[in-house]
Each structure stands twice: as C-alpha cells, then as structure tokens.
C-alpha positions in Angstrom: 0.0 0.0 0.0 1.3 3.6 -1.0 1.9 5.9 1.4 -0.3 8.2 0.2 -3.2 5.6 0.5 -2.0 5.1 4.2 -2.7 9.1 4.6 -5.7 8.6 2.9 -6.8 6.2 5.1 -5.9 7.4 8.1 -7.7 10.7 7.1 -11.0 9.2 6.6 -11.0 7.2 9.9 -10.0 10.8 11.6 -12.7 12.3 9.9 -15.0 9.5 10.5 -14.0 9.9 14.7 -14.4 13.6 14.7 -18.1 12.8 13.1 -19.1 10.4 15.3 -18.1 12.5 18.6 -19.9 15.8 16.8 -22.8 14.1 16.7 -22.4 12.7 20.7 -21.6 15.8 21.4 -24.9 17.2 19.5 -27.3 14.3 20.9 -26.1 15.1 24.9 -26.8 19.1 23.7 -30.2 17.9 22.5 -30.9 16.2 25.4 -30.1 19.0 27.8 -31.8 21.2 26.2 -35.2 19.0 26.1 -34.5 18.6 30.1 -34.2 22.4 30.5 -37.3 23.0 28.7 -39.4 21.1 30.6 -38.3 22.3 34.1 -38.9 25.5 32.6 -42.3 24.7 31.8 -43.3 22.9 34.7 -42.0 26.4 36.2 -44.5 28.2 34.0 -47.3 25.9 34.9 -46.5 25.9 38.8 -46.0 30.2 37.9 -50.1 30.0 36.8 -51.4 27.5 39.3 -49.7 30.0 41.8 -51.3 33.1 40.8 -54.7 31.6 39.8 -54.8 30.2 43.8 -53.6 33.9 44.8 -56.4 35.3 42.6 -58.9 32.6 44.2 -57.7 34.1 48.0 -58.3 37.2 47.0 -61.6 36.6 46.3 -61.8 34.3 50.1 -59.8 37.6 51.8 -63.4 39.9 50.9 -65.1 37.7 53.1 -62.4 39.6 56.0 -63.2 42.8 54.0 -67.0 42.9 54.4 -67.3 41.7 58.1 -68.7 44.4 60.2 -65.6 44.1 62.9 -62.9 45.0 60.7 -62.5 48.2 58.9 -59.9 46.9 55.8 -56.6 49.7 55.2 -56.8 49.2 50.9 -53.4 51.3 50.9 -51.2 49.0 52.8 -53.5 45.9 52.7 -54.2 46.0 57.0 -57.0 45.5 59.2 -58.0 47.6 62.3 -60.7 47.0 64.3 -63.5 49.7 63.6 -64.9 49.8 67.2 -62.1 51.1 68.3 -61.1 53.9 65.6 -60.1 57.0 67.8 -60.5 54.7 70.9 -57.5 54.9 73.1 -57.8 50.8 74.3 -54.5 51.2 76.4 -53.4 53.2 79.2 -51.9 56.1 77.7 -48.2 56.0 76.6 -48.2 52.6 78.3 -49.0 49.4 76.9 -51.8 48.1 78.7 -54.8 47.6 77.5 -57.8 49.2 79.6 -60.1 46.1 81.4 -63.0 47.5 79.5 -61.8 47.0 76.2 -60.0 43.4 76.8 -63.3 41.6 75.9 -63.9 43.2 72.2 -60.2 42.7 71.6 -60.5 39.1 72.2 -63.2 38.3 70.4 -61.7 40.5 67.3 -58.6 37.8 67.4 -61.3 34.9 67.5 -62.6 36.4 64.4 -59.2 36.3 62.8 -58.3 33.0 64.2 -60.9 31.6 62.4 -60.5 33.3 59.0 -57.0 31.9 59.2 -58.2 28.8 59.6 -60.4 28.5 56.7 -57.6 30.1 54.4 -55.6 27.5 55.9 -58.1 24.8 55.0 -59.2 26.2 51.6 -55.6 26.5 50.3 -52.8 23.3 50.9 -49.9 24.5 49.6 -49.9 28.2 51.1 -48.6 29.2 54.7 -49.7 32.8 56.3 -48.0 35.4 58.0 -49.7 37.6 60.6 -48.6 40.6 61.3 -49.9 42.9 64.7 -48.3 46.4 64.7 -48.7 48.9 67.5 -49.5 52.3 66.6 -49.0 55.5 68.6 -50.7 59.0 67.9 -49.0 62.0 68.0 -49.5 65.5 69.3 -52.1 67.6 67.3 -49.4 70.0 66.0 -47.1 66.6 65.0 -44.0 67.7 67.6 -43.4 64.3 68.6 -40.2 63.2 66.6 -41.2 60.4 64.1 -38.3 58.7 65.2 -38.5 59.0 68.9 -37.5 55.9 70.3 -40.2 55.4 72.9 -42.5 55.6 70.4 -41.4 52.2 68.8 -40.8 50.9 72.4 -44.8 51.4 73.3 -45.9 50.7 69.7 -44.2 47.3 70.1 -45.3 46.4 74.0 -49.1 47.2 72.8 -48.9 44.9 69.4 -47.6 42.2 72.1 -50.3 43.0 74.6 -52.5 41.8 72.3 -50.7 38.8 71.2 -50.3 38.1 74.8 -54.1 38.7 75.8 -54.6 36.5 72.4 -52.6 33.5 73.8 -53.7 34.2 77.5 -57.3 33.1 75.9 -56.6 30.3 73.4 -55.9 32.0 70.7 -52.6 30.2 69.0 -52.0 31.1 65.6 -48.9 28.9 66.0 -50.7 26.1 66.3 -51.4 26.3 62.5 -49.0 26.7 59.7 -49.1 30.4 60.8 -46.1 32.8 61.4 -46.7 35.7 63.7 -44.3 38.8 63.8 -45.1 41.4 66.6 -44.0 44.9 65.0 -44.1 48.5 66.3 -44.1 51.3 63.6 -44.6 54.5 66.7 -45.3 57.8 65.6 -43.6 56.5 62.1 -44.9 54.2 59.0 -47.3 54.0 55.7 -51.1 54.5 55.8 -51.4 56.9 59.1 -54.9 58.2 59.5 -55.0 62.1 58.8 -56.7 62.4 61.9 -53.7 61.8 64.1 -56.1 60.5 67.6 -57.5 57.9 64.8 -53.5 56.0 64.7 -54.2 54.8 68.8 -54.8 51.5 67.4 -53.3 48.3 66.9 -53.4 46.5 63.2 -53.0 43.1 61.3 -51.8 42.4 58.0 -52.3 39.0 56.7 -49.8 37.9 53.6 -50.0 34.3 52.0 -46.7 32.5 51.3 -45.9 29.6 48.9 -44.7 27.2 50.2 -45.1 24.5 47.6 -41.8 24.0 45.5 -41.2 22.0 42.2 -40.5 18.6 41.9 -37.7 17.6 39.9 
C-alpha cells in the first residue's frame, strides 16, 4: 500500500472519529436542552397554578373585608378594628390595654383565628404570616419626633399585649402553619390616619406565602 493511500486512510478514519463524537456531542446538547425546557415549563405551569390560587384568595380575603368588625386599610393591605377607631384601648403611653376594652379585643382575634383557619383549610400549599403592629398617635401640631425611640418601644409592647391577651385566651396562631411577627411602627410608618387620635390602634396584616416547590 502507497503511502499516500496510508494518509488517505488514516484521514478518513480521523474524519469518520471527529463525526461520530460531533454528533455525541450534539445528541447530549439535544438532550439537555429538552431537560431544560421542561423544568422551565413545569415552572410556567406551577408560575399559573400559583397566581390563579392567589387570585382565588383574593376573592376568600373579601369575606375579611366585608365583616362588620374589621374596617380593611386598601393602601397597605391592613385590618383595624373599627370599634375602636379613635379609641385609646391602652393606658396612655403605656401598653396596657384598659379592662373594658380586653373583651372586644379578644373576640376580634377569634374572628381572625378563624379566618386563618379556613384560608388554611381552603388552600394546601400556602402558609400565612400575621402581622400585629402597635401604633401611637401623635401630638395635634405633630411635635413628637417620628423617630422618637419610645414611640417604637410602646408601639411594640401594645402589638404584644395583644398577642399576649390572644394566647392568654386560646388564641394560637402557632398552632397552625401560621407565622406571627409582633412589629411597632410609633409615631412612624405607611397609611397613618390624617386624623392623628384615629393612629391609637393596633393592626394586622395578613400575607399568603408559597410554600409548595417543584418537583424535579
């Protein structure tokens, strides 16, 4: 055989390698990329599922909305009691809350312990924050820094009166798949009433969270 048959040769079986791995190499690509768009469209799918079950508690939140106890804050999505709009319920600048006010306060957190527990019921898949913030009302003329320390201090002892007067009376949100985060905002924070006496309140704020995650 001539050597320039051997080079021939040789050529053809390089070529012939090179071909075969391209096309390995091509197949594993295709493969991948079939892999990746699935998961990205079981994302997509899990994505709409998601936000047609927050749509649905939307609809299962107006049922919060239209009860007579709860006046709803549209602006920053919170709940305050409406019997006690302008109603200083604790001792003032302390945070206890006054004997004749304990038994309405109660019954408001039955109210929302069982609203959270029909959400809960209603919607596998979903977990809930609960938020109670303390509020503090400032002087007419607004003097009172917003910042004033104290005024976060007392703002944050009240929202924990409550969770403690909660607890005190069987009220566990714990006991659920619920998360509760005792806040104080003070003089400070979004969605303030203009009249300032109306911000001696306490407030909750309800917020869904996913919890379900894909399954690869």
């Amino acid at each position: 055989m001539s050597r320039r048959s051997r080079n021939n040769d040789f050529f053809w079986i390089s070529y012939s390698d090179l071909m075969t791995t391209l096309f390995f190499v091509m197949l594993i690509l295709f493969a991948l990329t079939v892999i990746y768009l699935k998961v990205e469209q079981k994302k997509v799918e899990t994505e709409k599922q998601n936000l047609e079950r927050i749509l649905q508690l939307n609809e299962q939140f107006k049922s919060l909305n239209d009860d007579d106890d709860f006046e709803y804050l549209k602006e920053c999505k919170k709940f305050i009691v409406k019997e006690f709009k302008g109603i200083e319920i604790f001792e003032p600048n302390k945070a206890n809350i006054l004997p004749k006010y304990k038994h309405r306060t109660i019954e408001a957190g039955k109210n929302i312990e069982k609203f959270l527990n029909k959400l809960e019921t209603e919607n596998k898949g979903f977990s809930f924050l609960l938020v109670i913030e303390g509020n503090m009302a400032n002087r007419y003329d607004h003097s009172i820094s917003k910042d004033a320390e104290y005024g976060y201090k007392i703002s944050y002892e009240r929202a924990l009166a409550v969770y403690n007067l909660w607890n005190q009376n069987g009220i566990d949100f714990r006991k659920n798949n619920i998360e509760v985060i005792i806040s104080g905002s003070g003089f400070n924070g979004i969605c303030r009433d203009k009249k300032e006496e109306n911000n001696k309140r306490f407030s909750i704020q309800i917020l869904p969270k996913v919890t379900n995650v894909i399954e690869e």
